[in-house]
Structure formats: structure tokens, C-alpha cells
TORPA-4810 file (N, C-alpha, C, O; in nm, 3 decimals):
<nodes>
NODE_1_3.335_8.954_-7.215_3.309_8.816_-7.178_3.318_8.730_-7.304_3.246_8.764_-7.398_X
NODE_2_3.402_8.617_-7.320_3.411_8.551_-7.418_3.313_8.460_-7.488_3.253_8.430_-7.385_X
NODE_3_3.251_8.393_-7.581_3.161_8.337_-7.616_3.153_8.235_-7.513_3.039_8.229_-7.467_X
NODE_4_3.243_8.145_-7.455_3.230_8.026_-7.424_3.182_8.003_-7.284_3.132_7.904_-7.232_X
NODE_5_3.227_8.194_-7.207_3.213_8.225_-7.084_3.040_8.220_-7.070_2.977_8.170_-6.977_X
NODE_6_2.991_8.279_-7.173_2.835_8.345_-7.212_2.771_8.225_-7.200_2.682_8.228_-7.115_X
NODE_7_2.793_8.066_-7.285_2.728_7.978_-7.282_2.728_7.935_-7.138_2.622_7.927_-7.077_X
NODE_8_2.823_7.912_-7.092_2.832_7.866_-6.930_2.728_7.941_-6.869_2.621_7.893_-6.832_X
NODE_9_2.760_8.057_-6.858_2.682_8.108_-6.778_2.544_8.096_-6.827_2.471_8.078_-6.730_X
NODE_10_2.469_8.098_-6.950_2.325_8.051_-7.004_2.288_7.955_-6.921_2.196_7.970_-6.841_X
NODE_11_2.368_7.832_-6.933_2.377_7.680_-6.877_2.340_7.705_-6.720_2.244_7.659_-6.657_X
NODE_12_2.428_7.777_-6.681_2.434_7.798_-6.507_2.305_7.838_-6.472_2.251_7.785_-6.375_X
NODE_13_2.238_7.942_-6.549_2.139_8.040_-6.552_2.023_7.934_-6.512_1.973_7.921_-6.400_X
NODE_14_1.997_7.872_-6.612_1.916_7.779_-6.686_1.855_7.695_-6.510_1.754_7.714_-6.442_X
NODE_15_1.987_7.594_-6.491_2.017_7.549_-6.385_1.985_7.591_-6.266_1.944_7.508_-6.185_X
NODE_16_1.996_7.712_-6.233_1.963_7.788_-6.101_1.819_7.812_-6.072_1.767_7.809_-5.960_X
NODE_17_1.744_7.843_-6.220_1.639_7.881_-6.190_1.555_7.707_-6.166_1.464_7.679_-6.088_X
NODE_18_1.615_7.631_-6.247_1.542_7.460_-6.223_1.529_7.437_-6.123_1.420_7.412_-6.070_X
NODE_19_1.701_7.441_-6.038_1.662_7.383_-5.923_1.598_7.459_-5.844_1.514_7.414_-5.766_X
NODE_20_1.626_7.584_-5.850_1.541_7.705_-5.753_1.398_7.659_-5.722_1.331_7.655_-5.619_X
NODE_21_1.374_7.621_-5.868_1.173_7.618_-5.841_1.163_7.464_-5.826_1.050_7.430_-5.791_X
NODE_22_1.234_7.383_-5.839_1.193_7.256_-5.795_1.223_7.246_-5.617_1.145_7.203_-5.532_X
NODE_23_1.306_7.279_-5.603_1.311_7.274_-5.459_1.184_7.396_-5.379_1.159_7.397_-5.259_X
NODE_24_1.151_7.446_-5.434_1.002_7.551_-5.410_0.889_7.452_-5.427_0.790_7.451_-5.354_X
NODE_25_0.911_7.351_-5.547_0.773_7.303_-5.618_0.794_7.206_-5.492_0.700_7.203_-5.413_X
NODE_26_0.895_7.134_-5.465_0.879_6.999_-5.344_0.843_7.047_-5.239_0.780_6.965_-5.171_X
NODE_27_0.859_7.180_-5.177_0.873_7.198_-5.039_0.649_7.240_-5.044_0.572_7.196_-4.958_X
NODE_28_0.604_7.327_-5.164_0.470_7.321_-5.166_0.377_7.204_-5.189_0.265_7.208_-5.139_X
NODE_29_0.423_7.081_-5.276_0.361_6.967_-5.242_0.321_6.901_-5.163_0.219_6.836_-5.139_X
NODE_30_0.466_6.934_-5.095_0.487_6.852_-4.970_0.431_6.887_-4.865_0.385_6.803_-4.788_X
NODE_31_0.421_7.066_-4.832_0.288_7.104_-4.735_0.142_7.135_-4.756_0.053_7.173_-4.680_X
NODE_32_0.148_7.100_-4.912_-0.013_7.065_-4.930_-0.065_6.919_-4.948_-0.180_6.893_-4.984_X
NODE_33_0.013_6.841_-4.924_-0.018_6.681_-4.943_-0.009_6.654_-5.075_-0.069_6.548_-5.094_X
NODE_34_0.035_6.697_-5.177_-0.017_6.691_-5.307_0.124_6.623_-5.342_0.188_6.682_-5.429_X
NODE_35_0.178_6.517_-5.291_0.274_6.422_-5.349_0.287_6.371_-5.471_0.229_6.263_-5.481_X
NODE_36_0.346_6.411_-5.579_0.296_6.284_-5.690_0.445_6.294_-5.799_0.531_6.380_-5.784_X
NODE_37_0.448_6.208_-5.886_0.564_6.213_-5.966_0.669_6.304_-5.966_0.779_6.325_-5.915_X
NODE_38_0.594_6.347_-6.041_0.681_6.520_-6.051_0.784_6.587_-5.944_0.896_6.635_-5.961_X
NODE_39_0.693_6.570_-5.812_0.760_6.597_-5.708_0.907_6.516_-5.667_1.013_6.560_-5.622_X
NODE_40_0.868_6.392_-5.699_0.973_6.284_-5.698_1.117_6.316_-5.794_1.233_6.305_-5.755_X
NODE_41_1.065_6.363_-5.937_1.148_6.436_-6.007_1.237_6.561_-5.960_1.358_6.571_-5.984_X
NODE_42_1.165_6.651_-5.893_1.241_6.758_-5.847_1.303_6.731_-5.744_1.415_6.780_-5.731_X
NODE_43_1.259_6.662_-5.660_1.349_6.626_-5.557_1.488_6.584_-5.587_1.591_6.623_-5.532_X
NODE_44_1.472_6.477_-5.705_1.598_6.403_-5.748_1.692_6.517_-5.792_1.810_6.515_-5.758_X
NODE_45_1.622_6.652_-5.892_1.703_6.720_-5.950_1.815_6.798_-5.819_1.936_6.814_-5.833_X
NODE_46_1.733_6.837_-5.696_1.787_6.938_-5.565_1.883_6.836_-5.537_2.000_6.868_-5.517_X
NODE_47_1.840_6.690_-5.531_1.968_6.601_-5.480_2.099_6.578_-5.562_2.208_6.585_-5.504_X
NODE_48_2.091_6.555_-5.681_2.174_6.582_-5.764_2.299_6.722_-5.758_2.421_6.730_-5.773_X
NODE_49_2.195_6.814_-5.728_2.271_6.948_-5.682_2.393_6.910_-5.603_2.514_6.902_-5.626_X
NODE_50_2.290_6.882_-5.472_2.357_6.902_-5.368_2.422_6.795_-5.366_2.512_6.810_-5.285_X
NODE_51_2.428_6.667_-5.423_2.572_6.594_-5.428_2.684_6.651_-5.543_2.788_6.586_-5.546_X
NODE_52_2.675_6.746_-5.621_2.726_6.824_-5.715_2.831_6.929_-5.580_2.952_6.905_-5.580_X
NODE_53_2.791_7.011_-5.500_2.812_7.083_-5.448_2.885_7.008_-5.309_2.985_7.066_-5.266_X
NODE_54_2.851_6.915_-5.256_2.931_6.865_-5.166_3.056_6.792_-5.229_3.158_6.811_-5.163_X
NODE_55_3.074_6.707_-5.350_3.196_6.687_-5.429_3.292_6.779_-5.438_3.408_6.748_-5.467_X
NODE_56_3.245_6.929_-5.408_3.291_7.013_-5.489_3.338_7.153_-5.361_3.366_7.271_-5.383_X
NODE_57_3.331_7.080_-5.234_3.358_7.203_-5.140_3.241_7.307_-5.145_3.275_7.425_-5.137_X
NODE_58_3.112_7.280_-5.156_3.016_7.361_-5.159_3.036_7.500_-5.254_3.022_7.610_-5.201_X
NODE_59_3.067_7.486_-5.392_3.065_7.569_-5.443_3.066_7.503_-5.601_3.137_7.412_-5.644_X
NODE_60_2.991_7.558_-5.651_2.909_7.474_-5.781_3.022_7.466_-5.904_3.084_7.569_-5.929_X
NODE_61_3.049_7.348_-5.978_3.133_7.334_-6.019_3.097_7.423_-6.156_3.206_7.455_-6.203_X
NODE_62_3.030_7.456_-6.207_2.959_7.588_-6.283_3.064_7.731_-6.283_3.105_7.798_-6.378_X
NODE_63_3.087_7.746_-6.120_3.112_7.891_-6.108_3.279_7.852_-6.149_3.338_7.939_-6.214_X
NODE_64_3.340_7.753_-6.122_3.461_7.686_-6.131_3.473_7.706_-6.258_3.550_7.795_-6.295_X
NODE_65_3.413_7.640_-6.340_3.420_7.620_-6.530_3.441_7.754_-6.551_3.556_7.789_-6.574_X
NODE_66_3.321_7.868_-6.546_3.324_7.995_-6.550_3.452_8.064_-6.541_3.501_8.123_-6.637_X
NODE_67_3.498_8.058_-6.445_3.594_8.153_-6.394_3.746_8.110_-6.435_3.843_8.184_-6.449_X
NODE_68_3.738_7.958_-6.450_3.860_7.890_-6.561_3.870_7.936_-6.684_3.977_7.940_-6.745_X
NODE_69_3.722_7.988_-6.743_3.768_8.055_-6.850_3.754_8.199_-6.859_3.709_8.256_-6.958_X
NODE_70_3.798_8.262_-6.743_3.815_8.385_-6.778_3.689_8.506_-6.682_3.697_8.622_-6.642_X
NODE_71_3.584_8.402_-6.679_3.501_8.495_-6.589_3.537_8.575_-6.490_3.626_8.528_-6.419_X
NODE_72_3.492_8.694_-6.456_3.544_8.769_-6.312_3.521_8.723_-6.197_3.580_8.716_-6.089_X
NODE_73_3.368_8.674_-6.266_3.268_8.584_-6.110_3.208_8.524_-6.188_3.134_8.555_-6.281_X
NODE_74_3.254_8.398_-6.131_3.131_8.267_-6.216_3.003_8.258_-6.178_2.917_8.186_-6.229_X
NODE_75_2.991_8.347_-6.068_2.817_8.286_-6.038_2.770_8.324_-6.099_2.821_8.367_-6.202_X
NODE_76_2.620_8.335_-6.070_2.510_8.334_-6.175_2.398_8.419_-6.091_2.337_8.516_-6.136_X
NODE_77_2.383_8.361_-5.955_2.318_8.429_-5.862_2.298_8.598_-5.861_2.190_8.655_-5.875_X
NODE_78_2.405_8.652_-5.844_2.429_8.745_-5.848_2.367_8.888_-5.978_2.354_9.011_-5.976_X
NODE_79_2.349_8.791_-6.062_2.257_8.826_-6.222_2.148_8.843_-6.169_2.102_8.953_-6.198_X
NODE_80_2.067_8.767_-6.085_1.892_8.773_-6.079_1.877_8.849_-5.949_1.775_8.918_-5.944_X
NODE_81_1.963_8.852_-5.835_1.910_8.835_-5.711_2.036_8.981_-5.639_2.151_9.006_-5.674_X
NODE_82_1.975_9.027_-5.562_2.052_9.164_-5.490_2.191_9.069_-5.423_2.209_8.952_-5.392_X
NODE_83_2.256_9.169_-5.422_2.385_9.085_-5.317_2.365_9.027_-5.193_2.403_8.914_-5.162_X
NODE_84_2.301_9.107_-5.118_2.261_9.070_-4.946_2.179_8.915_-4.994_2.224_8.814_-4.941_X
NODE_85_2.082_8.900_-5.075_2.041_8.747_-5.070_2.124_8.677_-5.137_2.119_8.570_-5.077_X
NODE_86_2.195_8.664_-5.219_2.301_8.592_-5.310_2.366_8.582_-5.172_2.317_8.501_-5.094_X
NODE_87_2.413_8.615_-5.154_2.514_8.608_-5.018_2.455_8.484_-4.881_2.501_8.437_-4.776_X
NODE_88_2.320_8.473_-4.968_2.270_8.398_-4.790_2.188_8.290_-4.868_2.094_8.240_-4.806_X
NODE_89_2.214_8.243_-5.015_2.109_8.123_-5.081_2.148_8.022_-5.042_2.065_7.938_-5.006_X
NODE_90_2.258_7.999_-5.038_2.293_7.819_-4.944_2.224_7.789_-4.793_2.160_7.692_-4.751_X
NODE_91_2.269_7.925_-4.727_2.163_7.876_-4.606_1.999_7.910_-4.633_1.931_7.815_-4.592_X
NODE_92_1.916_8.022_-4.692_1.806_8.016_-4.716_1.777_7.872_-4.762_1.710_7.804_-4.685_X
NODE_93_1.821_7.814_-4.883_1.811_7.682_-4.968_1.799_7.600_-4.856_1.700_7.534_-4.824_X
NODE_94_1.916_7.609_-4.794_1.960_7.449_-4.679_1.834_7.443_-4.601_1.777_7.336_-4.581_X
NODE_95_1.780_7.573_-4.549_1.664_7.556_-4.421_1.575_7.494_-4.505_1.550_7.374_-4.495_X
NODE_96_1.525_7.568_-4.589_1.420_7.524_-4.706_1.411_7.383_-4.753_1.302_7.348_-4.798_X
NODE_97_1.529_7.278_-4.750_1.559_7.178_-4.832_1.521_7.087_-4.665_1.430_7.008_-4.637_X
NODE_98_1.621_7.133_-4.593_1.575_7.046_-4.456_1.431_7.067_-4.466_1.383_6.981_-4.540_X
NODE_99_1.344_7.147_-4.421_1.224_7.177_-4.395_1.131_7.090_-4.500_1.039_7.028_-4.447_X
NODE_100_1.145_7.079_-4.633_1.142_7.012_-4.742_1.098_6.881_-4.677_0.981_6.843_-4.666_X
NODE_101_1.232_6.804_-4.628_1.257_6.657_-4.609_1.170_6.614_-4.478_1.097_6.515_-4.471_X
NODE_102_1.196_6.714_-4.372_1.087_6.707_-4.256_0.940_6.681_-4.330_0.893_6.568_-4.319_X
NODE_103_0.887_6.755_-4.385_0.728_6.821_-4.433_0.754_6.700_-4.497_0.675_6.631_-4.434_X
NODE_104_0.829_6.590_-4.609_0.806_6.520_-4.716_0.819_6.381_-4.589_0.727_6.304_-4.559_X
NODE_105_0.906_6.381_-4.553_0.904_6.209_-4.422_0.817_6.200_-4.315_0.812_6.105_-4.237_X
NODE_106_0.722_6.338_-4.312_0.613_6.349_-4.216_0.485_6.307_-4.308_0.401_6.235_-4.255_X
NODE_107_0.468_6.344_-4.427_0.371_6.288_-4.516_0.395_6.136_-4.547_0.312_6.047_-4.529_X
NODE_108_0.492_6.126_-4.585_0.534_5.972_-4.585_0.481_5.857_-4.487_0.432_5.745_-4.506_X
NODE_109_0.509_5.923_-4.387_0.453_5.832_-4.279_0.346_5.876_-4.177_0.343_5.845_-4.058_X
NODE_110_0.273_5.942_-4.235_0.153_6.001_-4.153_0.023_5.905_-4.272_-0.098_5.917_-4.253_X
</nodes>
């Protein structure tokens, strides 16, 4: 793996686990009532994503860079997590992120 491949993937790494736990940290705020900044922050970061990933044909422009330079597989997923769940994080994420926005526009206006 080439140096430049290694940094990407650090970067990607880095990234996965952010948004991973911010979209965890919003979806527990949000069903414990415990709304506050922060939450507002992570939210922005999952949205950011996911307008990252819809630009991009649902596939992270990360794994793209990666694999332009040489990577076998640009993901990153696949490093932390067994194949059978790597294989199913967009829809686990998606339910999670909907469920998220339900639980966060039900506090909103409750």
C-alpha cells in the first residue's frame, strides 16, 4: 500500500468512526430529551455525509480517492467491522438516521 493510499485511508478511518458516533450521539439525545448544541453539531456532521454520498452515487468519495490511487478496496469499513455488517451499514445507518429525524421532529414539537 503506498504512503498516500495509508493517509487516505487514516483520513477515511478517522471520518467513519466521527460520523458513526455522532449519528449514535444524535439518535441518544434525541430519545433521551437531552437536546443541546453538540447534538446540533453532529447532526450537521451525518448531513454533510450524506450530501457527500448522494453527490456521489452513494458511495463515499473517500473510497473513490483510495482506489484512484491504487487501493484494492477503498473502504474503510471493512478494517473495523465483519463483512456481513459492512455489507448492510448504509441501510443499518439509513434506518438509524430516519429514526434519528422522527425521535428529533417529535421532540421538537412535543
Amino acid at each position: 500500500m503506498s504512503q498516500t493510499v495509508f493517509y487516505i485511508k487514516v483520513v477515511h478511518s478517522f471520518l467513519f468512526f466521527l460520523i458513526g458516533i455522532s449519528t449514535v450521539y444524535v439518535f441518544v439525545t434525541a430519545a433521551l430529551d437531552l437536546v443541546n448544541t453538540l447534538t446540533w453539531w453532529a447532526l450537521g456532521i451525518v448531513i454533510v455525509e450524506l450530501i457527500a454520498l448522494l453527490l456521489n452515487n452513494w458511495r463515499c468519495p473517500l473510497t473513490d480517492l483510495a482506489e484512484q490511487q491504487g487501493a484494492e478496496v477503498g473502504s474503510v469499513a471493512d478494517l473495523f467491522l465483519p463483512a456481513w455488517l459492512s455489507d448492510r451499514l448504509f441501510v443499518i445507518f439509513g434506518i438509524l438516521f430516519t429514526v434519528t429525524c422522527l425521535l428529533l421532529a417529535w421532540r421538537l414539537w412535543a
